[in-house]
DSSP file (Angstrom, degrees, kcal/mol; ACC not computed):
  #  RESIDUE AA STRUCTURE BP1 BP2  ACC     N-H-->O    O-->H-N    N-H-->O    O-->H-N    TCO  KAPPA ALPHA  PHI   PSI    X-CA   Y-CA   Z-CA
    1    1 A X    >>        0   0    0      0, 0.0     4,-2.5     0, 0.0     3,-0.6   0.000 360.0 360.0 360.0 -43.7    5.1   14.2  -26.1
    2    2 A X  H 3>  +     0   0    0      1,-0.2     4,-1.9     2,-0.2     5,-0.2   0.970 360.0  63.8 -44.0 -60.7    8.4   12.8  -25.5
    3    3 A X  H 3> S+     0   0    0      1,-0.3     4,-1.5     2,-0.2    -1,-0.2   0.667 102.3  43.3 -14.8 -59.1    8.7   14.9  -22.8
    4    4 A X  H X> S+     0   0    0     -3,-0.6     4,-2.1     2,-0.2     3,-1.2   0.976 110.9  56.9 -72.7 -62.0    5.8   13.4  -20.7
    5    5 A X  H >X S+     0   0    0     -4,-2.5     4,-1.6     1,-0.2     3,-0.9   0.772 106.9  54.5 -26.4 -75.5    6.9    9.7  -21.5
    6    6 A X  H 3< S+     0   0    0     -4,-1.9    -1,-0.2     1,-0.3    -2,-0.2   0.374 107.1  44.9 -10.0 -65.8    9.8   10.7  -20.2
    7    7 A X  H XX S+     0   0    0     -4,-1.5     3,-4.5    -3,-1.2     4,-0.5   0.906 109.6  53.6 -29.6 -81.2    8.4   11.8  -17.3
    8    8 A X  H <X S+     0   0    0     -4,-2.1     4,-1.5    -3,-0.9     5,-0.4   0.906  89.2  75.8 -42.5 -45.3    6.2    9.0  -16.6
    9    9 A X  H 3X S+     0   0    0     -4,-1.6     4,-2.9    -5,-0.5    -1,-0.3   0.806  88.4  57.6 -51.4 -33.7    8.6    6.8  -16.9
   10   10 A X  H <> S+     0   0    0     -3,-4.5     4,-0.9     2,-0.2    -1,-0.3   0.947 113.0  40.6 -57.3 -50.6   10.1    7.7  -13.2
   11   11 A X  H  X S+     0   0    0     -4,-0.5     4,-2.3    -3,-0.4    -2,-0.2   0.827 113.5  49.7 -90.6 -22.2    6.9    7.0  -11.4
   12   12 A X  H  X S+     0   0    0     -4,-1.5     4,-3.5     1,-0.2    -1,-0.2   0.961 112.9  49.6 -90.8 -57.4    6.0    3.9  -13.3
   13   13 A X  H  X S+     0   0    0     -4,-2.9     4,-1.3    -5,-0.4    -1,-0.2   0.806 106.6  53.2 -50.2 -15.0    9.9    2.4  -12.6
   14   14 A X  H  X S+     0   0    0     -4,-0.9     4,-2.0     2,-0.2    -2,-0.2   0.970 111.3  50.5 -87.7 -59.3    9.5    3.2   -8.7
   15   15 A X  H  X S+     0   0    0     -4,-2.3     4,-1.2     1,-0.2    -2,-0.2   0.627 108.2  53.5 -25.7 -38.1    5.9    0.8   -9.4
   16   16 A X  H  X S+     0   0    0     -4,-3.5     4,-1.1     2,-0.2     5,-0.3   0.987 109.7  46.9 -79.6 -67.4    8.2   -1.9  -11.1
   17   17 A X  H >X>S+     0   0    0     -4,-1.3     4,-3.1     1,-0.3     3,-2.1   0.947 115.1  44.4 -58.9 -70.5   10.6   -2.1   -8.0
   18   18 A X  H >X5S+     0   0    0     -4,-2.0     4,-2.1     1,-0.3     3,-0.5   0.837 116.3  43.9 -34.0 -66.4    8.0   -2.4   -5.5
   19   19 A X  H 3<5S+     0   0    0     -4,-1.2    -1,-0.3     1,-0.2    -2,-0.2   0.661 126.5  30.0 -66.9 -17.6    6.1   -4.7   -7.2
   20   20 A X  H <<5S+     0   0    0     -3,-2.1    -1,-0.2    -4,-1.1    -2,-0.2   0.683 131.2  33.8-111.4 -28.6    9.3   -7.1   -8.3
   21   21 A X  H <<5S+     0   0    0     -4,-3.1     2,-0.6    -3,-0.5    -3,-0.2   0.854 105.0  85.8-114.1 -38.1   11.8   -6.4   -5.2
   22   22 A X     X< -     0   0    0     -4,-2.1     4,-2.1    -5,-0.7     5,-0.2  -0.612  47.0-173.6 -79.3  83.0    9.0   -5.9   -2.3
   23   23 A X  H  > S+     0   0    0     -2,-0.6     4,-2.3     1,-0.3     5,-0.3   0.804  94.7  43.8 -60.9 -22.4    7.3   -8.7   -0.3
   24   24 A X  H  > S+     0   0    0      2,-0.2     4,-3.2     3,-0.1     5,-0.3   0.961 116.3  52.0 -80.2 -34.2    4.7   -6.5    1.6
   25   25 A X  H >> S+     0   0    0      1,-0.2     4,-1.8    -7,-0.2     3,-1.0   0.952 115.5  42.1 -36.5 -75.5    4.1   -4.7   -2.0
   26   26 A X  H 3X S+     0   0    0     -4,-2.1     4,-2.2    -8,-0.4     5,-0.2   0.741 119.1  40.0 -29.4 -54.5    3.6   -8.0   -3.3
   27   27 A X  H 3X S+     0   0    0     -4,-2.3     4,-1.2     1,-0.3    -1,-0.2   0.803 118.7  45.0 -86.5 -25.6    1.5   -9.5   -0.6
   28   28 A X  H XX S+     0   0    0     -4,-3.2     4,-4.0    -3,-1.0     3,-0.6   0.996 115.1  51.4 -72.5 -53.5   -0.7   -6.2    0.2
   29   29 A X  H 3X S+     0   0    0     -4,-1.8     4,-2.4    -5,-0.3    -2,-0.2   0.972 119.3  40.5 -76.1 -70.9   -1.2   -5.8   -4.2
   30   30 A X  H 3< S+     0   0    0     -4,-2.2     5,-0.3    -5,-0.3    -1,-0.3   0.736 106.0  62.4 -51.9 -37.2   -2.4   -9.7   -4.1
   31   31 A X  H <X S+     0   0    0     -4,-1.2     4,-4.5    -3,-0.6     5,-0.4   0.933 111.1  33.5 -61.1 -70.7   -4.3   -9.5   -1.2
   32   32 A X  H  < S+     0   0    0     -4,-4.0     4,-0.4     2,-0.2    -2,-0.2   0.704 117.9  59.0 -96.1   9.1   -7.0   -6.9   -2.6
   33   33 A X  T >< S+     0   0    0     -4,-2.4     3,-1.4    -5,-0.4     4,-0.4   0.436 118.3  32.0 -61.6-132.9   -6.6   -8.6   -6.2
   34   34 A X  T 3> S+     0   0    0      1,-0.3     4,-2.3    -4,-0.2    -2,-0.2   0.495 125.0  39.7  40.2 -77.9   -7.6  -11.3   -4.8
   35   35 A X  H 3X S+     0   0    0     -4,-4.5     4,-1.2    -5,-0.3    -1,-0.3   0.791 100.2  68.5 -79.7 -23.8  -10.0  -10.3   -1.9
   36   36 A X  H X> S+     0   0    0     -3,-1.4     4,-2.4    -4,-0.4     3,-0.6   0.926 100.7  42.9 -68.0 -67.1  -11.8   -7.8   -3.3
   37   37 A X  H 3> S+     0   0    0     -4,-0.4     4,-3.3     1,-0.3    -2,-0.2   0.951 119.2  46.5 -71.1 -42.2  -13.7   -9.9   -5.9
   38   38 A X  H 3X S+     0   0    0     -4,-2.3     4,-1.3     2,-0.2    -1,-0.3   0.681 104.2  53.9 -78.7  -0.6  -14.3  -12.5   -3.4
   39   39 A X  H <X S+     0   0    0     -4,-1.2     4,-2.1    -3,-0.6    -1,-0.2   0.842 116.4  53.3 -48.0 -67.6  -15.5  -10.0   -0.5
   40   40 A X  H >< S+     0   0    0     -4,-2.4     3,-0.8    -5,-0.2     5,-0.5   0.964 113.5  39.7 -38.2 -69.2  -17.9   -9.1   -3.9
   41   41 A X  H 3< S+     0   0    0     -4,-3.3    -2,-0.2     1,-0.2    -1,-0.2   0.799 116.7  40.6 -59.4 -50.9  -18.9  -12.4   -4.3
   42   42 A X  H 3< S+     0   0    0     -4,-1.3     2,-0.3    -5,-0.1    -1,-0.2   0.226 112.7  58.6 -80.5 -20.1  -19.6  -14.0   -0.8
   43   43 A X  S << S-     0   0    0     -4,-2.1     2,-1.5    -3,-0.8    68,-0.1  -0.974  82.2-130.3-141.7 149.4  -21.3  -10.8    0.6
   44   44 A X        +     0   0    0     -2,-0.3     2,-0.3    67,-0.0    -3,-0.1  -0.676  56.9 148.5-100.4  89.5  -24.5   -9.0   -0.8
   45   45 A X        -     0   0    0     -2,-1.5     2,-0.2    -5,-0.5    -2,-0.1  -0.930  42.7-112.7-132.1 163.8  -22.6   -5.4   -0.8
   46   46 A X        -     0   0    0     -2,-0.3     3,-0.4     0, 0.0     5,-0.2  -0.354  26.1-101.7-106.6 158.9  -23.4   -2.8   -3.3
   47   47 A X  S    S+     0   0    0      2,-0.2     3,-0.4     1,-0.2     4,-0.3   0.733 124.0  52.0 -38.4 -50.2  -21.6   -1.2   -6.0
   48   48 A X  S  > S+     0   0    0      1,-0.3     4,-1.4     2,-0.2     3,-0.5   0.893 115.6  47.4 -85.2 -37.9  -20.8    2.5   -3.4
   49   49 A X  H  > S+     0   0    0     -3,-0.4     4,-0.9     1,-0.3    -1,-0.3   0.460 109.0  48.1 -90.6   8.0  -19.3   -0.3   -0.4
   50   50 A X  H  > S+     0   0    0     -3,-0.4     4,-1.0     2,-0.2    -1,-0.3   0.541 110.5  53.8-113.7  14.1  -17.1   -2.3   -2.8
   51   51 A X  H  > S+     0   0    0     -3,-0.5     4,-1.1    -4,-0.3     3,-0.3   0.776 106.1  59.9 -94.9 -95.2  -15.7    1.7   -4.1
   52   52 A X  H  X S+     0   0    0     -4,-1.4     4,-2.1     1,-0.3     5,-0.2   0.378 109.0  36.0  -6.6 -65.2  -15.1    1.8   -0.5
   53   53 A X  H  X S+     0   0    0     -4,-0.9     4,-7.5     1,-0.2    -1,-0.3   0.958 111.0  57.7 -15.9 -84.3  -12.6   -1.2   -0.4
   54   54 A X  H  X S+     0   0    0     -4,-1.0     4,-1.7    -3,-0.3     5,-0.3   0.842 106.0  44.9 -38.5 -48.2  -11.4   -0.6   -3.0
   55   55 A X  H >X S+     0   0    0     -4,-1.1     4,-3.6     2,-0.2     3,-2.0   0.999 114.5  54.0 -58.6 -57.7  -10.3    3.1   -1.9
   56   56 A X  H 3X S+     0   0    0     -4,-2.1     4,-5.2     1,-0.3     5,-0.3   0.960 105.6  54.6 -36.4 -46.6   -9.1    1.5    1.5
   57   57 A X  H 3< S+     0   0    0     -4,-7.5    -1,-0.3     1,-0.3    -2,-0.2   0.802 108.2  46.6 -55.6 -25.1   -7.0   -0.9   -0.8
   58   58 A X  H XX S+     0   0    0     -3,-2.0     4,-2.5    -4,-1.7     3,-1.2   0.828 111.4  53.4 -94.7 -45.4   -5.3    2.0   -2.6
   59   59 A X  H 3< S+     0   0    0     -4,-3.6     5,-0.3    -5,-0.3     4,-0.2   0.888 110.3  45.5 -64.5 -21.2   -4.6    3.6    0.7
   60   60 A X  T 3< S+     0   0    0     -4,-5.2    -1,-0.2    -5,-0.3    -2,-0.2   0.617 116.8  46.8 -67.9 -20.3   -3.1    0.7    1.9
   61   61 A X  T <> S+     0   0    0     -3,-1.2     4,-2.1    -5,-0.3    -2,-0.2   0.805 113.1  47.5 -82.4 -47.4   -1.1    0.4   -1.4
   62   62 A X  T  < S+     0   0    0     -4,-2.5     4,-0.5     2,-0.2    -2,-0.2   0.461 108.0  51.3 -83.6   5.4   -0.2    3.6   -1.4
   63   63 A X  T  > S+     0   0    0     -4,-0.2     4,-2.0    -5,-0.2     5,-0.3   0.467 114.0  59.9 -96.1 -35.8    1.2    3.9    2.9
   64   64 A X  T  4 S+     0   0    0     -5,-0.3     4,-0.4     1,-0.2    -2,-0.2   0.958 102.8  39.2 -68.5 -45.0    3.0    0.8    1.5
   65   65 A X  T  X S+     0   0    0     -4,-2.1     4,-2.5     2,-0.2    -1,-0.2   0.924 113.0  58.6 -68.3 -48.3    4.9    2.4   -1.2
   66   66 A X  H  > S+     0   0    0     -4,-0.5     4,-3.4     1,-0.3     5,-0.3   0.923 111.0  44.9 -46.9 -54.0    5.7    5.6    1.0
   67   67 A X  H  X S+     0   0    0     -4,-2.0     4,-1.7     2,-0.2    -1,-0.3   0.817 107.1  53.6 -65.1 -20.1    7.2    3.5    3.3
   68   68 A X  H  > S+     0   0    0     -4,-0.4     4,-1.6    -5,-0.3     5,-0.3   0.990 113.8  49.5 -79.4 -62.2    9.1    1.4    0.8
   69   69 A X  H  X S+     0   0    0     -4,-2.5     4,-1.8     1,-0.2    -2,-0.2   0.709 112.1  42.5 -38.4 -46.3   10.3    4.7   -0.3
   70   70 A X  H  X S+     0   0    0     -4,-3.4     4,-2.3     1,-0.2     5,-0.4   0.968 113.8  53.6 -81.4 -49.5   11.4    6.3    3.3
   71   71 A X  H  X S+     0   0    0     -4,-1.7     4,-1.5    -5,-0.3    -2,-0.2   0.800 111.2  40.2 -55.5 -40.0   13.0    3.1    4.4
   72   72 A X  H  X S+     0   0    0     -4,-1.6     4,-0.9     2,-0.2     5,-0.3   0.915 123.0  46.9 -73.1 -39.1   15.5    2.6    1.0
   73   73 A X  H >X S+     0   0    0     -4,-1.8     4,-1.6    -5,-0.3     3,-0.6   0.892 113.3  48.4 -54.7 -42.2   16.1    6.7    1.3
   74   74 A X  H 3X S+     0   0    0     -4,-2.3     4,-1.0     1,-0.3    -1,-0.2   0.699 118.3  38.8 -84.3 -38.9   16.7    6.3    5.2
   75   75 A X  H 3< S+     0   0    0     -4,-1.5     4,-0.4    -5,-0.4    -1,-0.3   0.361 111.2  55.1-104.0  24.5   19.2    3.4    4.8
   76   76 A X  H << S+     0   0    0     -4,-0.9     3,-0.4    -3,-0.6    -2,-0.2   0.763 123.2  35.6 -88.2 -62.2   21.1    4.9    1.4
   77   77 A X  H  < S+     0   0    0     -4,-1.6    -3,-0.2    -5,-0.3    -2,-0.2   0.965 131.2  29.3 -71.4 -46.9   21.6    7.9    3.9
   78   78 A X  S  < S+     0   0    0     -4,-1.0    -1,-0.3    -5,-0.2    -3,-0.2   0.498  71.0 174.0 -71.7 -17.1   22.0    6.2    7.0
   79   79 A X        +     0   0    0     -3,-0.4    -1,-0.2    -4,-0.4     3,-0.1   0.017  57.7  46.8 -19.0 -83.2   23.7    2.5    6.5
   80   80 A X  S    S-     0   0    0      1,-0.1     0, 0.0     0, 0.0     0, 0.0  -0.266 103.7 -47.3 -89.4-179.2   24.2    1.4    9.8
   81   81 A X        +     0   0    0      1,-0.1     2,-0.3    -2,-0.1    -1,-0.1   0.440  58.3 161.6 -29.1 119.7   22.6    1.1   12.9
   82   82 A X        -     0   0    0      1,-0.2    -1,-0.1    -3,-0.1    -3,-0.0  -0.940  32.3-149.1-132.9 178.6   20.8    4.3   14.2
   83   83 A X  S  > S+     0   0    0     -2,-0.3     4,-2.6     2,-0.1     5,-0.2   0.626 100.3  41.8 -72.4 -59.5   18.1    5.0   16.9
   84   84 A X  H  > S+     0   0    0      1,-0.2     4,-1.5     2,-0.2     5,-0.1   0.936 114.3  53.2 -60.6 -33.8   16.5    7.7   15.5
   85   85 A X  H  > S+     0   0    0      1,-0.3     4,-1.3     2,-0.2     5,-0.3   0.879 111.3  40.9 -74.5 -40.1   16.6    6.4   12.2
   86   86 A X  H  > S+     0   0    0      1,-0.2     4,-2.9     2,-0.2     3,-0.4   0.898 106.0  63.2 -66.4 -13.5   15.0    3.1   12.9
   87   87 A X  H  X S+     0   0    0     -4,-2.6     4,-0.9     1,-0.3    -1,-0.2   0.866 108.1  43.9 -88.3 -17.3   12.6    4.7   15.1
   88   88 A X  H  X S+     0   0    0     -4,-1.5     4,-0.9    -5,-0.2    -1,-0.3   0.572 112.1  50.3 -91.0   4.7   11.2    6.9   11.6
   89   89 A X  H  X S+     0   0    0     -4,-1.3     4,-0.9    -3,-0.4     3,-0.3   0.856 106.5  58.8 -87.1 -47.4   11.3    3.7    9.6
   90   90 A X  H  X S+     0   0    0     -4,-2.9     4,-1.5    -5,-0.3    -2,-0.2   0.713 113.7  53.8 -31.6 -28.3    9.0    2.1   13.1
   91   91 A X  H  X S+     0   0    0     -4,-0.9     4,-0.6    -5,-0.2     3,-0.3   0.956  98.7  42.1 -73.9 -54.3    7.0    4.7   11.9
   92   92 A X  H  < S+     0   0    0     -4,-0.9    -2,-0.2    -3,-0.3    -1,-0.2   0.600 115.1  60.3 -82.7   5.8    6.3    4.6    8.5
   93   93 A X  H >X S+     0   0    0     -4,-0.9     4,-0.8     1,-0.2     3,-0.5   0.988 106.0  55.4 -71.8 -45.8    5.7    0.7    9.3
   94   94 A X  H 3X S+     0   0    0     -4,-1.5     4,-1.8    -3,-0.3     5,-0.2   0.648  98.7  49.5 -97.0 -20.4    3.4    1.9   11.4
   95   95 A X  H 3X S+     0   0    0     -4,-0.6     4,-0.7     2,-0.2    -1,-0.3   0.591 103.5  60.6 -87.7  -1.3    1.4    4.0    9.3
   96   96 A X  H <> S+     0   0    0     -3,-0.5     4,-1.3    -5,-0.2    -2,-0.2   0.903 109.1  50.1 -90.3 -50.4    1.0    1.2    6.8
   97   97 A X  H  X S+     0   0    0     -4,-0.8     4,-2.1     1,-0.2    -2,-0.2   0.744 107.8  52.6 -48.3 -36.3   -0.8   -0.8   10.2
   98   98 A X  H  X S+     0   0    0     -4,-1.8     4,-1.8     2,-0.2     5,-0.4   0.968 110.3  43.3 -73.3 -56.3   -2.8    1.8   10.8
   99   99 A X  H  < S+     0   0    0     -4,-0.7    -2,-0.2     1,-0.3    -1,-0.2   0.572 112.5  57.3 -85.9  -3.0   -4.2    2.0    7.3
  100  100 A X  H  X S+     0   0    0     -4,-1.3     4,-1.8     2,-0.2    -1,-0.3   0.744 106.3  43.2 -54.7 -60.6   -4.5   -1.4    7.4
  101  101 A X  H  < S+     0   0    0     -4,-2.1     4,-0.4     1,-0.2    -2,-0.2   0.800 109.6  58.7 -71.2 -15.1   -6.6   -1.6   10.3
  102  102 A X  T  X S+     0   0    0     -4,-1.8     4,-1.1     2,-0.2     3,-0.4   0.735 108.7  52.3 -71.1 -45.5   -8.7    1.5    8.8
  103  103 A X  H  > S+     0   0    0     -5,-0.4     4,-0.7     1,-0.3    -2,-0.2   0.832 111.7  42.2 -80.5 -22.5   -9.2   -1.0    5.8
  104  104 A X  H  < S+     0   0    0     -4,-1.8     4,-0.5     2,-0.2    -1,-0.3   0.635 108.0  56.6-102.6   2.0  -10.4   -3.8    8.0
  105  105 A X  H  > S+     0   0    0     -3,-0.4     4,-2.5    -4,-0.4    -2,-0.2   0.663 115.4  44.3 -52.5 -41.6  -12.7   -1.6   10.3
  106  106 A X  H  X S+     0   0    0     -4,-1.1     4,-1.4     2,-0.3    -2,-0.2   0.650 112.4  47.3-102.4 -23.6  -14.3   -0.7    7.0
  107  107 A X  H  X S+     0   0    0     -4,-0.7     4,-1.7     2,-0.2    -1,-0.2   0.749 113.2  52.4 -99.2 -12.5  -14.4   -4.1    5.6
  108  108 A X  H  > S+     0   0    0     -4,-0.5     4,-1.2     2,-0.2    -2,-0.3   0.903 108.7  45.9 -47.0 -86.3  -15.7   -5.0    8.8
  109  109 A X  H >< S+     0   0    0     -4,-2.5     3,-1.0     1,-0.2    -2,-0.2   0.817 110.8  58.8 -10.3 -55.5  -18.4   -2.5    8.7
  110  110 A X  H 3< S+     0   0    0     -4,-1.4     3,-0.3     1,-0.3    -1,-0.2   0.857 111.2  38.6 -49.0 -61.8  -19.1   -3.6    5.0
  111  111 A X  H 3< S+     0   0    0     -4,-1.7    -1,-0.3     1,-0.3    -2,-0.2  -0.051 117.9  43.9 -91.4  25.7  -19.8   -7.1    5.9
  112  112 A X    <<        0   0    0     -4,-1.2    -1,-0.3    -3,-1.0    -2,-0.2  -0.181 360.0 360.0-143.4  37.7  -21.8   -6.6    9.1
  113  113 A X              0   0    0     -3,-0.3    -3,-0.1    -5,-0.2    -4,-0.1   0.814 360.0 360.0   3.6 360.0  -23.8   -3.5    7.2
């Protein structure tokens, strides 16, 4: 049993930094806390489109984290200035936008059934 705590303990401390050191964590995490129930409230959507959100909301949580992740690995390894290297950090920004706009197409969808 230890064992597993143990374990756990890595993924759940990488979850504390984001959430305590990370303004887009923060503001994406708050966002569908937040929006979610009133999105619920304000629009007559069923139980199977607010699972839908919600999934968006976790892919958007979870592009967010990836990226938090490449960006401190990419400048531990890297410091200063690079091309290449900013252009894969441009990247994973980018992929966070993307799954961001995949969550608002859908919440679009949601609310215009």
């Amino acid at each position: 049993m230890k064992y597993w705590i143990r374990r756990l303990s890595h993924p759940f401390r990488g979850l504390k930094y984001a959430f305590v050191h990370d303004d887009a964590t923060q503001i994406e995490f708050v966002f569908g806390l937040i929006g979610l129930p009133i999105v619920y409230r304000l629009f007559d959507i069923s139980v199977s489109e607010i699972l839908l959100l919600t999934f968006c909301w976790f892919f958007v949580m979870v592009t967010e984290l990836q990226n938090t992740a490449m960006e401190i690995a990419l400048t531990k390894i890297h410091p200063e200035h690079d091309k290449e290297i900013g252009l894969s950090k441009d990247l994973a920004s980018g992929a966070v936008i993307w799954a961001s706009v995949f969550g608002l197409v859908c919440l679009g969808f949601v609310i215009l059934n």
